[in-house]
C-alpha positions in Angstrom: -15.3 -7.2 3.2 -14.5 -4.3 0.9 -16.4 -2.7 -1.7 -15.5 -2.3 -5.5 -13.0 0.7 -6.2 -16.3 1.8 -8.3 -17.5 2.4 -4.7 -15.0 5.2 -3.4 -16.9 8.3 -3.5 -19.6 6.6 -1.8 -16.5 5.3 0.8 -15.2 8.2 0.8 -18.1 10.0 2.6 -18.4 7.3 4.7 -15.2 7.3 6.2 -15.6 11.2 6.7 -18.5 10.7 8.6 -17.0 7.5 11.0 -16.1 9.3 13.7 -14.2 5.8 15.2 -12.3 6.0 11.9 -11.4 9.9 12.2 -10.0 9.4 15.8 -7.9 6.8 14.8 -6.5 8.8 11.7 -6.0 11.6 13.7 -4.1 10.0 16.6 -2.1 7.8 14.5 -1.1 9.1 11.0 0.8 12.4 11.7 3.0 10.3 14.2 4.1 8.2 10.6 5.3 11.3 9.0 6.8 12.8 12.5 9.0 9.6 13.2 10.1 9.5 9.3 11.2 13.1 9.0 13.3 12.3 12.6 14.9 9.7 10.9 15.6 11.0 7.6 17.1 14.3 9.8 19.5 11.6 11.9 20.8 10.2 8.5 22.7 13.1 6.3 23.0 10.8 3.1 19.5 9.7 3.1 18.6 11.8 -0.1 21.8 10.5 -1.8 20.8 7.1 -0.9 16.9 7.9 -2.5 18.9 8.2 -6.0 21.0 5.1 -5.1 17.4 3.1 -4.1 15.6 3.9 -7.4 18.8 3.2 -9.4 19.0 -0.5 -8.5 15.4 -0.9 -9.0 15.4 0.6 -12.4 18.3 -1.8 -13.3 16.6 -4.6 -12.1 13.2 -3.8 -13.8 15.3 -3.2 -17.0 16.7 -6.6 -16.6 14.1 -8.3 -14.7 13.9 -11.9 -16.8 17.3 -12.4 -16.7 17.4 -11.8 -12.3 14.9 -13.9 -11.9 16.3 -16.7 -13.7 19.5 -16.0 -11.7 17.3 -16.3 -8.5 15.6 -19.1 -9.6 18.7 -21.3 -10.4 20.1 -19.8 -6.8 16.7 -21.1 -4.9 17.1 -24.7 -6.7 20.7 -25.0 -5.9 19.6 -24.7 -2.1 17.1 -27.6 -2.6 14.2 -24.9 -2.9 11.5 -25.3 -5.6 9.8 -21.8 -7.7 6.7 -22.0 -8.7 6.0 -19.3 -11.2 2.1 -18.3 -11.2 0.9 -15.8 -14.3 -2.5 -15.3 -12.5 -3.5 -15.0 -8.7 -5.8 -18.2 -9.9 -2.2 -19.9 -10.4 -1.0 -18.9 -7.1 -3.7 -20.4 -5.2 -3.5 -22.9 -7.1 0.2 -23.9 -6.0 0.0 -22.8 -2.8 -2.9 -25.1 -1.5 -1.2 -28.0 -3.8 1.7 -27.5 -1.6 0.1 -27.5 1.3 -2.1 -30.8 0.3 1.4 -32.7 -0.3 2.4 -31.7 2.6 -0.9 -33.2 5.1 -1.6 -29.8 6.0 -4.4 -28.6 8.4 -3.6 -25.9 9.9 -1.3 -23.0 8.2 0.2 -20.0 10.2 0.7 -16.9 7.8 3.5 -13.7 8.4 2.5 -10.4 6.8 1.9 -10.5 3.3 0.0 -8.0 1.1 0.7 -10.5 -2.0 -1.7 -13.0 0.0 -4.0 -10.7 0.4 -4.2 -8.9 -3.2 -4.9 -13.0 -4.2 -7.3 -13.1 -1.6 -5.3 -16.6 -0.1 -7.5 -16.9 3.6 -11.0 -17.1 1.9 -9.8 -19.7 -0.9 -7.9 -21.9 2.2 -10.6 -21.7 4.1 -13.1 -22.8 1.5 -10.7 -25.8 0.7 -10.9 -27.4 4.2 -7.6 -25.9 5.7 -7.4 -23.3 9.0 -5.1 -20.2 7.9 -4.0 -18.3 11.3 -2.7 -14.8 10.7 0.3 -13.9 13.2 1.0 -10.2 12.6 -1.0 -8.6 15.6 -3.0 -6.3 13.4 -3.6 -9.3 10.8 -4.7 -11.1 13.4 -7.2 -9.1 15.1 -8.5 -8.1 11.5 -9.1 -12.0 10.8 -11.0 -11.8 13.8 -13.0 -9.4 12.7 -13.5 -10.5 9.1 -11.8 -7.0 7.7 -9.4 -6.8 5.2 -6.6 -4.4 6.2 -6.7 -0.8 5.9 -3.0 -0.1 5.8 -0.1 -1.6 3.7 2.0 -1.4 6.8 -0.3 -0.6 9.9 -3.4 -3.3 8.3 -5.9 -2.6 11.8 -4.3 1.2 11.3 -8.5 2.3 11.1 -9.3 0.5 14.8 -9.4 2.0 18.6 -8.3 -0.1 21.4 -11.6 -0.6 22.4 -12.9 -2.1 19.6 -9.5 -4.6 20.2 -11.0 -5.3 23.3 -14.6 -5.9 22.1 -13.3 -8.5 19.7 -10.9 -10.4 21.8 -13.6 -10.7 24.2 -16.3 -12.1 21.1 -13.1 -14.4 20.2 -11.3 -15.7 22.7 -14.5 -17.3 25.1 -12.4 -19.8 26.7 -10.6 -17.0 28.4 -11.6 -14.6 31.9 -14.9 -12.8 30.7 -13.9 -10.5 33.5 -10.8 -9.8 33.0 -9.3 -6.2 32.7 -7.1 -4.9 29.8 -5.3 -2.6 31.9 -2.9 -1.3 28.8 -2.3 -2.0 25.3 0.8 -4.6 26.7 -2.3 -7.0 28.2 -3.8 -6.9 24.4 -0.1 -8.3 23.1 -0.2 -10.9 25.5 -3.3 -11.9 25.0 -2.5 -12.7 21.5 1.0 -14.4 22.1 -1.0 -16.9 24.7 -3.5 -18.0 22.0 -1.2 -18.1 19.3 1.6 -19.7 20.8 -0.3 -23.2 20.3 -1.1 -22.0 16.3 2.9 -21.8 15.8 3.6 -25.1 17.5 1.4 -27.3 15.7 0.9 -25.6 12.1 2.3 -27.8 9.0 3.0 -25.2 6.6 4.6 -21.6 7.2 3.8 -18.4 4.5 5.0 -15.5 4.6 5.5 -12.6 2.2 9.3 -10.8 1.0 10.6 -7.5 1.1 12.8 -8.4 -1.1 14.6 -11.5 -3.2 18.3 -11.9 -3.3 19.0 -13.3 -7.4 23.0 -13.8 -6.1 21.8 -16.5 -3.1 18.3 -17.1 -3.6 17.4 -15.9 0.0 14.0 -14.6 0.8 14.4 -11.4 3.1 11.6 -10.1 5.8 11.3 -7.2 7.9 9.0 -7.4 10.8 8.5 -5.8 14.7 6.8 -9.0 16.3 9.3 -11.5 15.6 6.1 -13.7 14.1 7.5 -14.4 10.4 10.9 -16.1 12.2 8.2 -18.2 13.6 6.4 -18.9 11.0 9.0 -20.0 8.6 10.7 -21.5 10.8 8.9 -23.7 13.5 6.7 -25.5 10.7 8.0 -28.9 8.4 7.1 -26.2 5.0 8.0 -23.2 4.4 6.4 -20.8 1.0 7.1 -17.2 0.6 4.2 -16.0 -1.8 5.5 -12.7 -3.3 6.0 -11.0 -6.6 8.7 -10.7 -9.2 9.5 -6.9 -8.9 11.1 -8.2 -5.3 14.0 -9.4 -6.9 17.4 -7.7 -6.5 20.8 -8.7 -7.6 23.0 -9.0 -4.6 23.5 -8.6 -1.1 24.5 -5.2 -0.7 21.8 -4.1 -3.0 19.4 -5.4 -0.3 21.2 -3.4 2.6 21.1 -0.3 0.5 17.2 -0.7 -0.1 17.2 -1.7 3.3 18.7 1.7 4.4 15.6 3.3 2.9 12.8 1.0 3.8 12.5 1.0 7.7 13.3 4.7 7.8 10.4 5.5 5.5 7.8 3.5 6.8 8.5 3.5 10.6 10.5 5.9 11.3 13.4 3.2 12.7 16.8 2.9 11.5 16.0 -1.0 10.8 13.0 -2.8 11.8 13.8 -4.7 15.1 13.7 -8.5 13.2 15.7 -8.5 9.3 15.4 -12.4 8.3 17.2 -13.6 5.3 15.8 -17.4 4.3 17.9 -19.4 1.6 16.5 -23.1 1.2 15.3 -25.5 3.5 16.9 -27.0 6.3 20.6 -27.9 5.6 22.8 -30.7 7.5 24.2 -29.1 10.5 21.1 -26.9 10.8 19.7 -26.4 14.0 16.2 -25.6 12.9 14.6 -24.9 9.8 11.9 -26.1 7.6 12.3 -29.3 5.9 11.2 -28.0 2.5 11.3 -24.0 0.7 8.9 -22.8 -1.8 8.6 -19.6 -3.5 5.4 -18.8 -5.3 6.5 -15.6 -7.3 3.1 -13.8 -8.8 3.4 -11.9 -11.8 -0.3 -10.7 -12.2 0.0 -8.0 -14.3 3.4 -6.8 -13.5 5.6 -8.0 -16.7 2.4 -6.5 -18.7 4.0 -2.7 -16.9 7.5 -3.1 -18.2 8.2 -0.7 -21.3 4.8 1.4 -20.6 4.6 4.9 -18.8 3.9 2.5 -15.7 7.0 0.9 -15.4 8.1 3.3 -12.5 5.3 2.1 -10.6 7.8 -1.4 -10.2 9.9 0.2 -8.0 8.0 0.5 -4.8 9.4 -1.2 -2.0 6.1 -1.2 -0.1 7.1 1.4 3.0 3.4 3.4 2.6 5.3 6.7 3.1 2.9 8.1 0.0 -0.3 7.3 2.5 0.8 8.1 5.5 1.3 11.7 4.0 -1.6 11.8 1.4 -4.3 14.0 2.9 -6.5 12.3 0.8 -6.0 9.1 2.4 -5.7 11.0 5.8 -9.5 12.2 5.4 -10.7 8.9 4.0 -9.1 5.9 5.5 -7.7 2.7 3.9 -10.9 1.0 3.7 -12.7 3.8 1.1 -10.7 2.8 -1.8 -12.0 -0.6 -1.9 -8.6 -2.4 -3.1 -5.7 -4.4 -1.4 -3.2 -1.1 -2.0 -4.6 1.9 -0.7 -3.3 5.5 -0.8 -1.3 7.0 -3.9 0.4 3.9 -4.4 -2.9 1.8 -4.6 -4.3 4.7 -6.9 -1.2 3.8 -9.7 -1.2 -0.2 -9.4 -5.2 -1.2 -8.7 -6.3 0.4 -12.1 -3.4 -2.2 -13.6 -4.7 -4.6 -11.6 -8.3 -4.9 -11.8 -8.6 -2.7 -14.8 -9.3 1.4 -15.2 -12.8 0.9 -16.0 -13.6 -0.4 -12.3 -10.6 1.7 -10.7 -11.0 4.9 -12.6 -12.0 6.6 -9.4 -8.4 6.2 -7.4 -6.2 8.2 -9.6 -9.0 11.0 -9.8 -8.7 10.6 -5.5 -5.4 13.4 -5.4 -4.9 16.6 -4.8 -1.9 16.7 -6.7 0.2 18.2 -3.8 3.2 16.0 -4.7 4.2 15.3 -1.1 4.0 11.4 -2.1 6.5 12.0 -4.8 8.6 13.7 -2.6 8.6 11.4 0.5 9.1 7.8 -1.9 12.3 6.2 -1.0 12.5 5.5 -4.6 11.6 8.2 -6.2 8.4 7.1 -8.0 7.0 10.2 -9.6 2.8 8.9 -8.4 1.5 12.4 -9.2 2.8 12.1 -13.0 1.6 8.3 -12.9 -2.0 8.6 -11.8 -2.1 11.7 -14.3 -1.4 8.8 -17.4 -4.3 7.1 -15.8 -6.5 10.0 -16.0 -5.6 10.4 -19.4 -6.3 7.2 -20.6 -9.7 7.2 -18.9 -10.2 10.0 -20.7 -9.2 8.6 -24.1 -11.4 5.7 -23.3 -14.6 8.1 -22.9 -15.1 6.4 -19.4 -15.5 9.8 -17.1 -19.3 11.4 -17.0 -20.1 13.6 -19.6 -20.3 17.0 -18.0 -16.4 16.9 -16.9 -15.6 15.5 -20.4 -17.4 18.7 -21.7 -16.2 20.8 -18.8 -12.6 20.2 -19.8 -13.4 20.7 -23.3 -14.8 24.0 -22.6 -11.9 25.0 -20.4 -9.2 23.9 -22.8 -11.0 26.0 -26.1 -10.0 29.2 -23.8 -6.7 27.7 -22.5 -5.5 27.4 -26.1 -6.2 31.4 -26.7 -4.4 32.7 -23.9 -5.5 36.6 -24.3 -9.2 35.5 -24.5 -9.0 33.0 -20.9 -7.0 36.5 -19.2 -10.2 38.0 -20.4 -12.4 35.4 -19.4 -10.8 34.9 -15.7 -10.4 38.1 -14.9 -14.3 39.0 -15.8 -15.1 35.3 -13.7 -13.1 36.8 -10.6 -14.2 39.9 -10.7 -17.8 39.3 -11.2 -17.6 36.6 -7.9 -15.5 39.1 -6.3 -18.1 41.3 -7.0 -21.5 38.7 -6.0 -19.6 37.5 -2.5 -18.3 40.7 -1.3 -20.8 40.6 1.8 -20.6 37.1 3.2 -16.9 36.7 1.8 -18.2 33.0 0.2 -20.7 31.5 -1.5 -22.4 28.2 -0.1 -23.5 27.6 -3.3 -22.4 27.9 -6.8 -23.8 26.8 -10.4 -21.7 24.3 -11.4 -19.6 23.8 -7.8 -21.5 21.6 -6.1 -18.9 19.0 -5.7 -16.8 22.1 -3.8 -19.7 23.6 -2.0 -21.4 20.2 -0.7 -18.7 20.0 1.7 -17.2 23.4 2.2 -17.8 27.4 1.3 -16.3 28.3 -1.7 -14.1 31.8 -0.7 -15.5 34.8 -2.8 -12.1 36.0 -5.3 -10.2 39.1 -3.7 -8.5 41.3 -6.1 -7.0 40.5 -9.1 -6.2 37.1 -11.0 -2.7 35.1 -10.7 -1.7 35.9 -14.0 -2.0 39.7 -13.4 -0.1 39.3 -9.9 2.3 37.8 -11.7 3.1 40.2 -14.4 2.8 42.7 -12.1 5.5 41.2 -10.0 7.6 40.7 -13.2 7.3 44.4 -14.1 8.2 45.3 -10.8 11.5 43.0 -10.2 
């Protein structure tokens, strides 16, 4: 299971040093960005539509209680039941009360992050009842007992082998000898064992990408096909999600829509786009016999009207990780939350407090590429900064950086006196590492040098480039 967020830096150097976990970050996680840019390229308005994205989400934020009463009287008009839940307690609560009126035993789960930022399998399990992830990477990290790694890609940290090794541990009533010829004989695999787990569960959860207020419809977005199955095939059917999901209508949805596949995937759509409104109606072919929606706040309302209330309009595509070259050297797994990456290092800190989290919005380069690749605009560099200062306010970062930015900023405020003091500093270095052309080693930079050379200064300092390039224009 994962560590504390308290844990990163000790993560962190972890997940440099796993040379499983490097392979699999360097096959997979350029190809995110590669497939995203293609399909941004193929689509002309797509930058137009970025605007369009974080415009409905703002509205909706800015008018959140009244939507989700709108949604809520829409899901009750098509015989569905809300269940609003302040607390991830509350939403455990209600889910395994459903599932208890409904003679549950076994319950097969779509996709979810909500789930798992509640932590939904373990508190199940403890209460007598068999959950059975369905999503092929879910699945194979519930084998493994790993929490995922990835908002989008969850067993985005594994090899094929190590697929192999635990469908062998896993599934013993199968071939010992048998031979995984391709990643194809993994997928069947799966669909053989789980086949029975859709036929004969009693309740169906699965997440939402996003809440229709106009119809009270639940909408999905998958590869597998596995949610259909899930909320559809058993007698119950509970979509556990949160209230920033909600949009007002239709076409909002197909505009967000337009966004979401394109930035996580790199597709046009994802292959399955389910809308769910209510249970099983006369006439119906199929269909669950009764609808729930268990909508988690947790923290969220507390983010409306603060400097965090941009943070409401992620749509959950993982675009910020998957070209964050923090979370490229690190993994999923280091920052010890349910949301990794530059979107983790904004909400966890809300969630779980800055005082355990401080760590995650201190993980950034500050390179901006998140910001600019969000289909909705969400400024995370300028977000994790308010985090930074607050854990500054709150005296919670070690002394020596409290002290080291307190030196710096005395010279920052008397600009002739730090051109003075930088230019002396580069020269001086300039001056110490002219040999070798780097130190190894530096008083003070052992968080640099621990892990790198630091490159002796050549020439002069930024400021005098740059007013001797604006006395030369």
């Amino acid at each position: 299971m994962l560590q504390s967020s308290e844990a990163f830096v000790g993560n962190a150097a972890k997940g440099m040093a796993d040379a499983g976990l490097q392979r699999a970050l360097a096959r997979a996680k350029p190809q995110f960005a590669k497939k995203r840019q293609a399909a941004v390229d193929r689509l002309p308005e797509f930058e137009a539509l970025r605007d369009v994205a974080a415009g409905i989400k703002d509205h909706v934020i800015g008018n959140l209680d009244y939507y989700l009463g709108v949604y809520a009287d829409a899901v009750a008009r098509s015989g569905g039941v809300v269940h609003w839940c302040s607390t991830a307690e509350d939403a455990r609560a209600a889910v395994l009360q459903i599932c208890r009126d409904a003679g549950a035993k076994r319950v097969t789960k779509g996709k979810s992050m909500v789930t798992e930022e509640i932590g939904l399998n373990d508190y199940l399990e403890a209460n007598g009842l068999e959950p059975v992830e369905t999503d092929l990477g879910e699945y194979i990290l519930q084998l493994r007992r790993e929490p995922p790694s990835h908002i989008i890609g969850p067993a985005f940290h594994l090899n094929r082998e190590q697929w192999e090794e635990s469908f062998r541990a896993h599934h013993k009533d199968l071939n010992p000898e048998r031979v995984f010829h391709e990643r194809r004989d993994i997928l069947t695999e799966a669909r053989g064992i789980l086949r029975e787990k859709f036929l004969t569960a009693d309740v169906g959860i699965t997440g939402a990408n996003f809440l229709i207020a106009e119809t009270g419809s639940s909408v999905i977005v998958t590869n597998e096909g596995n949610g259909d199955l899930t909320q559809t095939l058993p007698r119950v059917h509970v979509v556990v999600t949160s209230i920033e999901k909600v949009v007002p209508n239709v076409e909002d949805c197909l505009a967000l829509l337009r966004v979401l596949a394109r930035s996580a995937t790199g597709q046009d759509m994802s292959v399955y786009t389910t809308f769910s409104t209510g249970g099983r109606q006369v006439g119906d072919l199929d269909g669950p016999e009764e609808y729930h929606v268990v909508l988690l706040d947790n923290g969220r309302s507390g983010m409306v009207g603060t400097e965090f209330q941009e943070m409401l309009r992620c749509i959950r595509c993982a675009a910020c990780m998957n070209h964050c070259p923090v979370y490229g050297a690190v993994g999923g797994h280091a920052y010890g939350a349910t949301y990794p990456g530059p979107m983790g290092a904004v909400l966890t800190p809300m969630l779980q407090g800055i005082e355990s989290a401080g760590h995650l919005p201190n993980a950034s380069t500050f390179c901006g590429k998140c910001e600019s690749v969000c289909p909705v605009k969400i400024p995370l560099p300028k977000l994790m900064r308010h985090w930074r200062e607050r854990e500054f306010e709150r005296h919670l970062q070690p002394a020596a950086m409290r002290y080291g930015l307190g030196f710096w900023a005395w010279f920052a405020k008397r600009p002739a006196m730090y051109r003075l003091g930088t230019r002396a500093a580069a020269w001086g270095l300039g001056l110490l590492g002219r040999k070798r052309g780097f130190f190894s080693t530096l008083p003070l930079a052992r968080g640099w040098t621990g892990t790198r050379d630091f490159p002796a200064p050549e020439g002069d300092t930024f400021f005098a480039k740059y007013a001797e390039f604006v006395r030369n224009k």
